[in-house]
Structures are given as structure tokens and as C-alpha cells.
C-alpha positions in Angstrom: 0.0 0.0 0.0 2.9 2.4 1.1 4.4 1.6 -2.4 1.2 2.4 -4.6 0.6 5.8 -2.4 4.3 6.9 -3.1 3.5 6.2 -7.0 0.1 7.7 -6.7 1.7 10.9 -5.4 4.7 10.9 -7.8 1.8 10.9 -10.4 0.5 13.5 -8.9 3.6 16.0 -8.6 4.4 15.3 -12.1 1.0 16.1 -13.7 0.9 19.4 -11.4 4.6 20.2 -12.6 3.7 19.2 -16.3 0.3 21.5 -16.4 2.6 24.6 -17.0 2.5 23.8 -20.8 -1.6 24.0 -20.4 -1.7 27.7 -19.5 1.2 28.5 -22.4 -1.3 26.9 -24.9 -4.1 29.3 -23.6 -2.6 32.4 -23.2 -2.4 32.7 -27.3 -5.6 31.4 -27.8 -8.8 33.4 -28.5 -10.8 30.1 -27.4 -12.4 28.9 -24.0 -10.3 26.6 -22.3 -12.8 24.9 -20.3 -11.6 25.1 -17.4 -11.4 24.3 -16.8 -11.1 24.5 -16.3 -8.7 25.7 -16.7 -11.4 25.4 -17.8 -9.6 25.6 -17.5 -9.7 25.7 -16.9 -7.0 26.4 -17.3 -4.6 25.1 -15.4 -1.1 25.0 -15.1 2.3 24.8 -13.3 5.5 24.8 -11.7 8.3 27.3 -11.3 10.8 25.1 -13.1 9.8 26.4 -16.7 12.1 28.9 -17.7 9.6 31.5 -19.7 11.8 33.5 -22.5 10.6 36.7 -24.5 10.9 37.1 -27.8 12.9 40.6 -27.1 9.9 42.3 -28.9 10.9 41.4 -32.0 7.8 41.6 -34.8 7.3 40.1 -37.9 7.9 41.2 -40.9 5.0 43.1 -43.1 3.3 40.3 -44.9 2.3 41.0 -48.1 -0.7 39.4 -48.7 -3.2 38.2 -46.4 -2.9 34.3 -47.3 1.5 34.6 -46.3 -0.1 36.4 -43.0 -2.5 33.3 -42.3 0.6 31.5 -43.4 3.1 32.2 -41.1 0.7 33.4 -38.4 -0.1 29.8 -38.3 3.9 28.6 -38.0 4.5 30.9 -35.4 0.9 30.1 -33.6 1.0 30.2 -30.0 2.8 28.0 -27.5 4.5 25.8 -26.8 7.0 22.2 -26.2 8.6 20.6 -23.3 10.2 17.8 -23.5 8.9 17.1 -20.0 8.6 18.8 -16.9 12.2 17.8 -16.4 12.5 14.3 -17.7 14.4 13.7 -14.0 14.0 14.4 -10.2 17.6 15.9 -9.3 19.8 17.6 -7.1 20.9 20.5 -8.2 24.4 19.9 -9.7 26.4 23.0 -8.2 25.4 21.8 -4.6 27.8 20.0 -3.1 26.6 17.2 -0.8 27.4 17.2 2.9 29.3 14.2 4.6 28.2 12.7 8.1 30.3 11.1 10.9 30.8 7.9 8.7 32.0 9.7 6.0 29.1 9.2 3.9 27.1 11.7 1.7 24.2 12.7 3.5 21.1 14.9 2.4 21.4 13.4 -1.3 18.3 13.5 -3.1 18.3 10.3 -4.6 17.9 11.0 -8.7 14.8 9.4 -10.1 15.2 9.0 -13.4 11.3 9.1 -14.2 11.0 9.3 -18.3 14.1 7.0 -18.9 11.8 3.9 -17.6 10.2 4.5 -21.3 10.8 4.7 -24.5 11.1 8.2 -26.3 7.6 7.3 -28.1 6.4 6.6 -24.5 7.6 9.5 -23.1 5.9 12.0 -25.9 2.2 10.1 -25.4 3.0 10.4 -21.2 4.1 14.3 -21.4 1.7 15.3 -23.9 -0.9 13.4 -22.4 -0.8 15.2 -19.0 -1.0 18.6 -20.8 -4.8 17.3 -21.6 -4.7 16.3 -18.0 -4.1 19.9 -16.4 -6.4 20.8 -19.5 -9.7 19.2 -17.9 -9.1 19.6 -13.9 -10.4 22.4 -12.7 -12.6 24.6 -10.3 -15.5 22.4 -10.4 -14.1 19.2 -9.0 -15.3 21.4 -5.6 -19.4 20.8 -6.3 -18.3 17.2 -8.4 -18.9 15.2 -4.6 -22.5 16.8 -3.7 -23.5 16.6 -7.4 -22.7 13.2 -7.9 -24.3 12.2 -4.5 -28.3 13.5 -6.3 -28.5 10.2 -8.5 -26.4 8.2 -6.8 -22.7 7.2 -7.1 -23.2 4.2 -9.2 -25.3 6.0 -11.4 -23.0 9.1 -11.3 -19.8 7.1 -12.4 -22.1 5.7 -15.7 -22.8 8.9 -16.8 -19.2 10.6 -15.7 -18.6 7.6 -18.3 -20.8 8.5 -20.9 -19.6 12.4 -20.9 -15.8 11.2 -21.0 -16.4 9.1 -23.6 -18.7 11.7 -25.7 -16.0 14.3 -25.4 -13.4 11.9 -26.3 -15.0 11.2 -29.6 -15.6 14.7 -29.9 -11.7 15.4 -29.3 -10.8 12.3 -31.7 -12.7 14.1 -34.5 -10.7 17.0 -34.2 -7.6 15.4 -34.4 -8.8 13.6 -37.8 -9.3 17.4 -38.9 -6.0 18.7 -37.9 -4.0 15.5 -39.2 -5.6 15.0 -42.2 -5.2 18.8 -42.9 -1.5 18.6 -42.5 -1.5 15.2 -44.0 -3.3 17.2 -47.9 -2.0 20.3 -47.4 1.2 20.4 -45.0 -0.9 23.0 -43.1 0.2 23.6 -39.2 -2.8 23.5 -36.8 -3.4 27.0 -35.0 -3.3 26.8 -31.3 -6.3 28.8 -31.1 -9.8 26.7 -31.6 -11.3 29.8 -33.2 -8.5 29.8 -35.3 -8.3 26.3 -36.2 -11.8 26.5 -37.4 -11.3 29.0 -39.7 -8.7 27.5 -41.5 -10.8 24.4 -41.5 -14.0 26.0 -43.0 -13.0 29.1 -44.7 -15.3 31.4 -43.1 -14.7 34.5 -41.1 -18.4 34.4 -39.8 -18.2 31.2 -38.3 -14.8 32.0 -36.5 -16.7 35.2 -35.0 -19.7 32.7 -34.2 -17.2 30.5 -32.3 -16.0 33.5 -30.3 -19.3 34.3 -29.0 -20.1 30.5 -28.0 -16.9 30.8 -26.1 -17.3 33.8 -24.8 -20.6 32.9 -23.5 -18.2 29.0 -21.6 -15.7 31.1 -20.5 -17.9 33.8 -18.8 -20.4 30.7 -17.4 -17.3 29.2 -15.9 -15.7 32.6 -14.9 -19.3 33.0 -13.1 -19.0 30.0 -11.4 -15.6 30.5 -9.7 -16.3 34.2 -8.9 -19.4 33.3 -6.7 -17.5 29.9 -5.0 -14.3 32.2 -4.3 -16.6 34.7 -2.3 -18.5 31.8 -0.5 -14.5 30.4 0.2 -13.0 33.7 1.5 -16.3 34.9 3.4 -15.6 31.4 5.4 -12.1 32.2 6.0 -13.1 35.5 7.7 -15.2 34.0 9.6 -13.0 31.9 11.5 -11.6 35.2 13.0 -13.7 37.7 15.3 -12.4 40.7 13.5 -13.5 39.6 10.4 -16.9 37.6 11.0 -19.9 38.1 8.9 -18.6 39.1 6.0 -21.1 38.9 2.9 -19.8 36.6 0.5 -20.7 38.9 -2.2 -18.7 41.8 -1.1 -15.7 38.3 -0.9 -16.3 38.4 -4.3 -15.9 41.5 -5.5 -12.9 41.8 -4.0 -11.7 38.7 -5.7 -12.7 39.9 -8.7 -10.8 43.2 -8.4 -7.6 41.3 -7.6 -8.6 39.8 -10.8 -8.6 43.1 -12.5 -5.6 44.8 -11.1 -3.7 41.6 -11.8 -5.3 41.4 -15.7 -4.2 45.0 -16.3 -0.4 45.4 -14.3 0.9 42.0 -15.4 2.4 40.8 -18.7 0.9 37.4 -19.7 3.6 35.4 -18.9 4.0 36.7 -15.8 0.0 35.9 -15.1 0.5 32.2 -16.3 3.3 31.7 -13.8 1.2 32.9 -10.5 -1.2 30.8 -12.3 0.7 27.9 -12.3 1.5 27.9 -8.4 -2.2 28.0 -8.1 -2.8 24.8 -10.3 0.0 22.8 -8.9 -1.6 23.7 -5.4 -4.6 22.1 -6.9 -2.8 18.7 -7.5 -1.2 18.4 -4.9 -3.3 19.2 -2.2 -6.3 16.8 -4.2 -3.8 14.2 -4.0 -3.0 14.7 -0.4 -6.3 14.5 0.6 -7.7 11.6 -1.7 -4.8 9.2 -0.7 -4.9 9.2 3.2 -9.1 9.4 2.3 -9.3 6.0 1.2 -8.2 4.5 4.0 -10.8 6.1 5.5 -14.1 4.9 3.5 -15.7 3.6 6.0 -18.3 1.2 3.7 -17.0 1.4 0.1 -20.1 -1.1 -0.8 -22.4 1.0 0.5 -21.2 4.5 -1.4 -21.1 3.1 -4.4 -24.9 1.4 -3.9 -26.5 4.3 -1.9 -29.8 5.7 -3.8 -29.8 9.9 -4.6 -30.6 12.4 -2.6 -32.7 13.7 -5.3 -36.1 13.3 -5.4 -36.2 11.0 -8.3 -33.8 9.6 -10.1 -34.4 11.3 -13.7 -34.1 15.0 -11.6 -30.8 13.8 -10.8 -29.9 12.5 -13.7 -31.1 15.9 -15.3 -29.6 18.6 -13.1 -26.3 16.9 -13.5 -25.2 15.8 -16.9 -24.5 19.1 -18.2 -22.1 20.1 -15.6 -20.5 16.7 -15.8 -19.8 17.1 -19.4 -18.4 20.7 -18.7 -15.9 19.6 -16.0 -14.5 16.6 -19.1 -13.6 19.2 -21.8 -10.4 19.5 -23.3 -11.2 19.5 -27.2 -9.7 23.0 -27.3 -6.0 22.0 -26.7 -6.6 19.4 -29.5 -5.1 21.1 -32.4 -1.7 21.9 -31.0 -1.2 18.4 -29.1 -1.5 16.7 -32.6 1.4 19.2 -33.9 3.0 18.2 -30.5 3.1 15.1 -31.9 4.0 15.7 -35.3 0.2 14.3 -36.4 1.3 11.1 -35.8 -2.2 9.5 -35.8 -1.5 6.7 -32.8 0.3 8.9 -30.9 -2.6 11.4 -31.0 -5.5 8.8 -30.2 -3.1 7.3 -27.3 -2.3 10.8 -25.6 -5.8 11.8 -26.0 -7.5 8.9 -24.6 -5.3 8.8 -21.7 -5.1 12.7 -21.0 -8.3 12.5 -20.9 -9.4 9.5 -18.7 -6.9 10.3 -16.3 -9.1 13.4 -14.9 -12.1 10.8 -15.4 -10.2 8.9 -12.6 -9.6 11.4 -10.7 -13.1 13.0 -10.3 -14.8 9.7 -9.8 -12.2 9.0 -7.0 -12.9 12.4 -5.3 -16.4 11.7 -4.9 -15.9 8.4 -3.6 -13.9 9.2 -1.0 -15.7 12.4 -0.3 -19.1 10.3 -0.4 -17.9 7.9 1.7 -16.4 9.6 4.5 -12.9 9.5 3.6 -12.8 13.9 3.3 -14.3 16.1 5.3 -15.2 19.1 2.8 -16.1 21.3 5.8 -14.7 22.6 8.9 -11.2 23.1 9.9 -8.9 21.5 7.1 -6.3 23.2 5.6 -5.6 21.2 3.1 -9.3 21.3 2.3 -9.1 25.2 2.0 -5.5 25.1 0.2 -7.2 22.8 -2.3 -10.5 25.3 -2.8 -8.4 28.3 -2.9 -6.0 26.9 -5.6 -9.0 25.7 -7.7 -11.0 29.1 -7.6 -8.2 31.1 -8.5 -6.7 28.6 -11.0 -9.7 28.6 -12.9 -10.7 32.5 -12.7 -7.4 33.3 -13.2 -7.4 31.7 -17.1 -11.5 32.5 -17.6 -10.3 36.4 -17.1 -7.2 36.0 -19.1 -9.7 34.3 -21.9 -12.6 36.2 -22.0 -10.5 39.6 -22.0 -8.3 37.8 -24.6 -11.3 37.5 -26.4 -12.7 40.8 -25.4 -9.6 42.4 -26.5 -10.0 41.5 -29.7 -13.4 42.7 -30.7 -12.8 46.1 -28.6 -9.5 46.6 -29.8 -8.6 44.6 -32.7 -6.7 41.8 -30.9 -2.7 41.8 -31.9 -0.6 39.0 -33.3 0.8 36.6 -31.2 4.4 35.9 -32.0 4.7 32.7 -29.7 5.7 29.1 -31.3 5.0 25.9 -30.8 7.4 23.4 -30.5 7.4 20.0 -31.8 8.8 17.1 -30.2 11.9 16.9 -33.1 12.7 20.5 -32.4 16.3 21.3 -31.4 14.7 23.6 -28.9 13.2 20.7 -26.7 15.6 20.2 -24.3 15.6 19.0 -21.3 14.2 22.4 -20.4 10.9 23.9 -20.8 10.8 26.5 -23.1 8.1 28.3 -23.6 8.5 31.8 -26.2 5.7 33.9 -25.4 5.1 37.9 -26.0 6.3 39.7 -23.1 3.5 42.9 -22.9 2.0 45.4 -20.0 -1.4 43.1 -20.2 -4.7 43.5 -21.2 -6.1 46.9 -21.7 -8.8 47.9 -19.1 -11.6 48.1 -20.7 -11.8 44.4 -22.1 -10.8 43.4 -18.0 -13.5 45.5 -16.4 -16.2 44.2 -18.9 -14.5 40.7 -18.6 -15.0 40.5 -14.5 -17.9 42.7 -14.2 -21.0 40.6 -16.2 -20.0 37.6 -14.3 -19.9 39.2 -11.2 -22.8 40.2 -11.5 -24.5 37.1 -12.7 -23.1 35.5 -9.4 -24.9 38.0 -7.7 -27.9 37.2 -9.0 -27.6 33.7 -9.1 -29.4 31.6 -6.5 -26.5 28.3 -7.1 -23.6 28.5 -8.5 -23.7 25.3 -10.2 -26.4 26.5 -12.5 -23.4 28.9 -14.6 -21.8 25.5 -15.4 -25.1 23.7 -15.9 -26.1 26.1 -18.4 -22.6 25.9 -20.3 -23.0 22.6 -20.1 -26.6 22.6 -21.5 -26.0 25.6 -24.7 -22.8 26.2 -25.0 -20.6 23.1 -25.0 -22.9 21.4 -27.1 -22.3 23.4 -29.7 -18.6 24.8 -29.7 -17.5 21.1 -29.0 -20.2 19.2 -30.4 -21.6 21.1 -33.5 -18.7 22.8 -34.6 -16.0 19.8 -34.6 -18.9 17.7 -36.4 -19.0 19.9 -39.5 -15.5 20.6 -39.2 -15.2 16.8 -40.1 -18.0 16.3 -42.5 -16.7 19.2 -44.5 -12.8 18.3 -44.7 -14.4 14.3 -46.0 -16.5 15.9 -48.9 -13.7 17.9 -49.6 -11.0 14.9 -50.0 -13.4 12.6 -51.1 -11.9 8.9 -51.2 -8.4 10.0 -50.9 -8.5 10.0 -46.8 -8.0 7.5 -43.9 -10.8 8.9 -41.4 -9.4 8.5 -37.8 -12.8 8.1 -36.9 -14.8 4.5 -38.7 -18.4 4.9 -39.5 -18.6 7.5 -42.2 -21.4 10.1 -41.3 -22.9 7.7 -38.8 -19.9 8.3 -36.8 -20.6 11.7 -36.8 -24.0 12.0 -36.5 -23.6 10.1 -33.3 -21.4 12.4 -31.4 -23.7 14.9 -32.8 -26.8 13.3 -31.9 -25.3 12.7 -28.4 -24.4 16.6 -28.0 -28.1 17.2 -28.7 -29.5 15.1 -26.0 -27.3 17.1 -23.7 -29.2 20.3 -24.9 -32.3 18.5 -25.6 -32.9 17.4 -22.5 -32.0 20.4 -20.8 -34.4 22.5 -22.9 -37.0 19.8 -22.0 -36.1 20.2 -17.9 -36.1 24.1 -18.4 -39.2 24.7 -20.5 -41.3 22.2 -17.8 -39.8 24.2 -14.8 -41.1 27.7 -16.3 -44.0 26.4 -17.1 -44.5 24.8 -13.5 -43.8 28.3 -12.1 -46.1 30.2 -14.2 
């Protein structure tokens, strides 16, 4: 047991020191990150990247619009790293001490993680837990309680079914962006919005796509605003001087820290506070969930205890939208595949690992949570390092999104000059390197507007939960469901015979990720037409 905790917590550092590359992706993107979620959220990591301007240099005039699109696309943003540092070392100018016996004492014994594998291995593992710090985010907080309405064993089905949804929904888009390179020899943008205008020639559907994910981001952004004033206005609490404050005034504070931070910082220094947050996340998750299962008192009895709804389908209903928002990573599809130089098994293998190992990890959370094993209230510091680290995590790369996106409509945007790195590049080292436009920020107005309509939808929301449920419900369905679809169906009429779908089935393939998208928004239409009718 002592043996399978030490790997389950080694697992654990590394995706929380890995994560880093997540936010580098997102920062150059004009897309929703889920997070994840996060998106980002949006999620990164540790203070072992080294982070290198680009001196200010520009490109030169283009001059045409196609070698614009042309090389904006080869210098699109992010990133490569070989690895969060393929070892675990002491730092080679310290000089061990001796003891009495003359032998070194205080070495850290060097783990020499990646060189178990294979270089192939090592490029699916890495590039796998960039989808991993992709997906985790600010909503494994409500995952326990939600899960608990229909039941866990019901609850682990359909955590199932939305894993396995998005996964075919990211699978399609990695048939898009290989087959694209594999006609053309076109690079995939990091950006989704940009990827699918390269995909489908249109201009209006790009602007669509930046609306849907204005809407995600903003939902999410909603989310973690009103949690990180619930948070906070417990923290004061637990001292006299500051007991009773509202949450809401919590959160306008937070939010203010947001803006100051949005508007004084350069990006790359906002994705490495970031990334302390999101490895906070992991770690602190993984410090609670391991010592937790010990502590399940009756593992047979959380998994076959009924809901705490008051029928099953009301469970079923008021969660599946928020469980398919917390398992979306499609928009950090495109540049994993030029991670991995749209090799087409590499892709699948990274995706469907990347993305099952979150999968794991909420369905664990709620176990333990459900059965005892964590204590998501009272006095636990870990409990409140952990809630912290998600909140901020996630608002931190909503704001950085939605002004992103914000930016661009208000202001006309700018270039980015960032690259991403392949895993043949010279420049992937054993360092991480990520090139990234050093700048004073985002300009005020796109941060103010950014953090001031979801702070106000907080206000004026009675549950938190219902931001992500109605992402969930309207928005995801479309920007990962829709969109990706006729992304795919599109590119096959184009090349006709002369392709090797990555996804079997032809259009039935398609019309059932589709179809099962709709049912998401279906049903919630259904749920939210009978309760307005019901209060009428």
C-alpha cells in the first residue's frame, strides 16, 4: 500500500509540474479553455519552466493576407517541453554534505522518471498530462454533492458516458488537424477559433465560435467568482475581526484582484502565478484523496447508496451538463497533434489517456468524499489550500480568456508571436521552453467588462452550479459538439476517397457524437421549459 501511495503521489507531482504547458497553450488562444477549467480551466504549473521573451521582435510586413495566415499559423502560439524535467535531481552546483561515517548525507536520490520508457512513450505520457491539467479544474469542488443526487453508481455511468462523448468529440478533431496537415502540410493553430477558420474558410463562423466561447468562459468565470466569495467569506469567519462578512462583497474583491492583476501583469507573468495555483490544486487533491481511502468507511455502501434527489431522472437531469463541462479539453486538440508531429496513434493514445486520467480522478474524489474518507467542511487546511487553488486557478485563465477575447473585438486583438514546439525541435531540451510575447497586459476596458458581467451574474444567481449547468446545456454542445462535427464532415466531402478517417463509420460516426451533444441540450431544454412552465 505504502508503495502504490508513493506512485500515486509521484503521479501527482508530475501532472501538477507538467500542467505549466496548459496555460502556455491558452494564453495565445482566442478560445475557452474549459476550465477548466482551466477550464480551465486552465490550469497550469510549476516554477521550473524557464519563460523567454521574444525581445519584442515583430514580424515582418506580410504582403498578402494568405502569407499572413501562413506564417501566423507557423509561429501560432505555444509551446514544447520535452517534459517537466524528464528527472528528479539535485541541483548539480550543490555540493553534498558528509556525516560522521563519511558518507554523503542529504542526497536526493535521482529518479530518473522518463528514462523507464521509450522516447515514443515519453511524448504520449508528457503530452498526455498537458490534456490532464487541460480538464481539472474549479468544479471538481461541487463534483462530490452533485454526484451524491442520482447516486454514485449512477453518477460514475454517466461521468462515463460524458468522457467518452467528449473523447470522440476530441478524436474528430484530431482527424481534422491531421488530415489537414496530411493534404496540405498545413500547421494547426493553437487557437480553436482559429483552427476553425482554417478548417472552414469562413470568417463568420470564427466570429460565431468567439461568442459560444465567450458565453463557456464567462459561465465558468461565473461559477468561480461566486465559490471564491463563499471560500473567502468562510475564511473570515474563522476570526472575530472579520466575522460576517457577505460573500458577495468576498467576491468582488476577488474579482478586483482579478482586474488589477489582468491590467499590471504581462501574460507570462499571469501564467506563472497561475501555475502555483494549479499545482496547489494537485497536490493538495492528492494529499487528501490518498490518506481518504483509508478512511471509506463502507466502500459497498457509497457506491450502492440511492440519490438524494427526489427522483432519479431529476438527478440525472440537473447533472449531466455540468459533468460534461468539467470533461472538456477538445480546445488544446489542435496543438497536441502538432505536438506530436500528427502522428495519428500517438494522438488517439495521448488523448484517450489525457483525458481519462481526470475521469479517474473526479470519480475517486467523490468516492472518498461520499464515503467519508474527506471532510469538505470545517477546519482543514488542506481542504481550504485545495479550494483556494482551484477558484483562483480557474478564474485566473476565464479572465485571461474572456479579456483575450474581449480584447480582440474592442481593440482589434494583436498578433501573437509565440511558437509551438514539436517534439523533433532542437529547442526541446531537457528544459521547458516556452517563447511567449512579453506585454503590459490587457487593456482595461476588455478586464473590467470581462469580470464585471459575471460578477454580476453571481450575484444574482441563487446556485452557482447552474453557470456551469447552463454551459453545459448551450454552449458546450455546440462549440465542442456542433462545430467539430461539421469541421469533419466538411474536410471528408472535400477529399473525397483520398483519406483515412481516424474516426470509422462514415457520417454515422458523426451523427452520433452529434446526436449525443443534442440530447445534452435536448434534455435540458425539455427540464427548463417544464420548470417555467411549473412556475407560471
Amino acid at each position: 500500500m505504502n508503495r502504490i501511495a508513493r506512485t500515486s503521489a509521484l503521479l501527482a507531482l508530475l501532472v501538477a509540474t507538467n500542467t505549466v504547458n496548459t496555460h502556455a497553450f491558452q494564453i495565445g488562444s482566442r478560445t475557452a479553455a474549459a476550465a477548466t477549467a482551466a477550464t480551465t480551466v486552465t490550469r497550469s504549473s510549476s516554477s521550473t519552466t524557464l519563460f523567454a521573451t521574444n525581445n519584442g521582435s515583430k514580424s515582418a510586413p506580410f504582403s498578402s493576407k494568405s502569407e499572413k495566415q501562413k506564417e501566423g499559423r507557423r509561429q501560432d502560439s505555444v509551446l514544447y517541453s520535452s517534459v517537466i524535467a524528464p528527472t528528479l535531481k539535485q541541483d548539480d552546483d550543490a555540493a553534498p554534505a558528509e556525516n560522521a561515517d563519511g558518507a554523503l548525507a542529504g542526497t536526493v536520490q535521482k529518479v530518473e522518471l522518463m528514462e523507464l520508457f521509450p522516447a515514443d512513450v515519453q511524448s504520449v505520457l508528457t503530452t498526455a498530462l498537458l490534456v490532464t491539467g487541460n480538464t481539472v479544474g474549479a468544479g471538481a469542488l461541487v463534483l462530490p454533492e452533485l454526484a451524491a443526487k442520482p447516486g454514485f453508481a449512477i453518477s460514475t455511468a454517466m461521468f462515463t458516458g460524458a468522457y467518452l462523448i467528449n473523447l470522440l468529440s476530441g478524436l474528430i478533431l484530431a482527424e481534422v488537424a491531421i488530415q489537414q496537415h496530411e493534404a496540405g502540410g498545413l500547421e494547426a493553430p493553437s487557437s480553436f477559433r482559429d483552427f476553425a477558420e482554417m478548417s472552414l474558410e469562413s470568417p463568420q463562423v470564427a466570429n460565431g465560435i468567439s461568442v459560444v466561447s465567450l458565453f463557456v468562459n464567462t459561465c465558468a468565470l461565473t461559477f468561480s467568482l461566486g465559490r471564491a466569495g463563499v471560500i473567502l467569506s468562510d475564511m473570515c469567519g474563522s476570526s472575530a475581526a472579520t466575522a460576517g462578512v457577505d460573500h458577495t462583497v468576498c467576491s468582488v474583491a476577488f474579482a478586483v484582484l482579478l482586474a488589477i492583476m489582468a491590467t499590471t501583469q504581462s501574460r507570462v507573468r499571469i501564467s506563472q502565478i497561475s501555475s502555483g495555483f494549479v499545482s496547489a490544486l494537485f497536490l493538495s487533491v492528492a494529499a487528501l484523496i490518498l490518506p481518504g481511502l483509508g478512511h471509506v468507511s463502507d466502500p459497498l455502501a457509497t457506491i450502492m447508496a440511492s440519490g438524494t434527489s427526489s427522483d432519479t431522472l431529476t438527478g440525472v437531469l440537473e447533472v449531466a451538463p455540468i459533468m460534461l463541462t468539467t470533461l472538456i479539453f477538445q480546445n488544446i486538440v489542435p496543438p497536441v497533434t502538432k505536438i506530436l508531429n500528427y502522428d495519428r496513434t500517438k494522438s488517439v493514445a495521448a488523448l484517450v489517456l489525457g483525458s481519462f486520467l481526470p475521469l479517474v480522478l473526479y470519480l475517486t474524489w467523490s468516492f472518498v468524499v461520499l464515503g467519508g474518507g474527506v471532510d469538505m467542511g470545517g477546519d482543514n487546511l488542506l481542504m481550504t489550500v485545495f479550494s483556494v487553488a482551484a477558484v483562483t486557478g480557474s478564474s485566473i485563465g476565464c479572465t485571461m480568456a474572456v479579456a483575450e477575447e474581449l480584447q480582440s473585438f474592442l481593440l482589434g486583438g494583436g498578433d501573437d508571436d509565440s511558437t509551438i514546439m514539436t517534439e523533433d525541435d532542437d529547442a526541446a531540451s531537457s528544459e521547458a521552453v516556452v517563447v511567449m510575447e512579453d506585454d503590459n497586459g490587457y487593456a482595461l476596458p476588455a478586464v473590467l467588462l470581462a469580470v464585471t458581467v459575471p460578477l454580476v451574474c453571481s450575484a444574482l444567481c441563487h446556485e452557482y452550479t447552474d453557470a456551469l449547468k447552463v454551459s453545459g446545456a448551450y454552449g458546450i454542445p455546440v462549440l465542442y459538439g456542433a462545430i467539430p462535427v461539421v469541421m469533419a464532415w466538411t474536410q471528408r466531402n472535400k477529399l473525397g476517397e483520398d483519406r483515412d478517417d481516424l474516426i470509422p463509420g462514415g457520417i454515422l460516426s458523426l451523427g452520433l457524437v452529434g446526436a449525443a451533444f443534442g440530447a445534452f441540450m435536448g434534455n435540458s431544454v425539455v427540464d427548463d421549459v417544464a420548470h417555467v412552465l411549473t412556475t407560471l
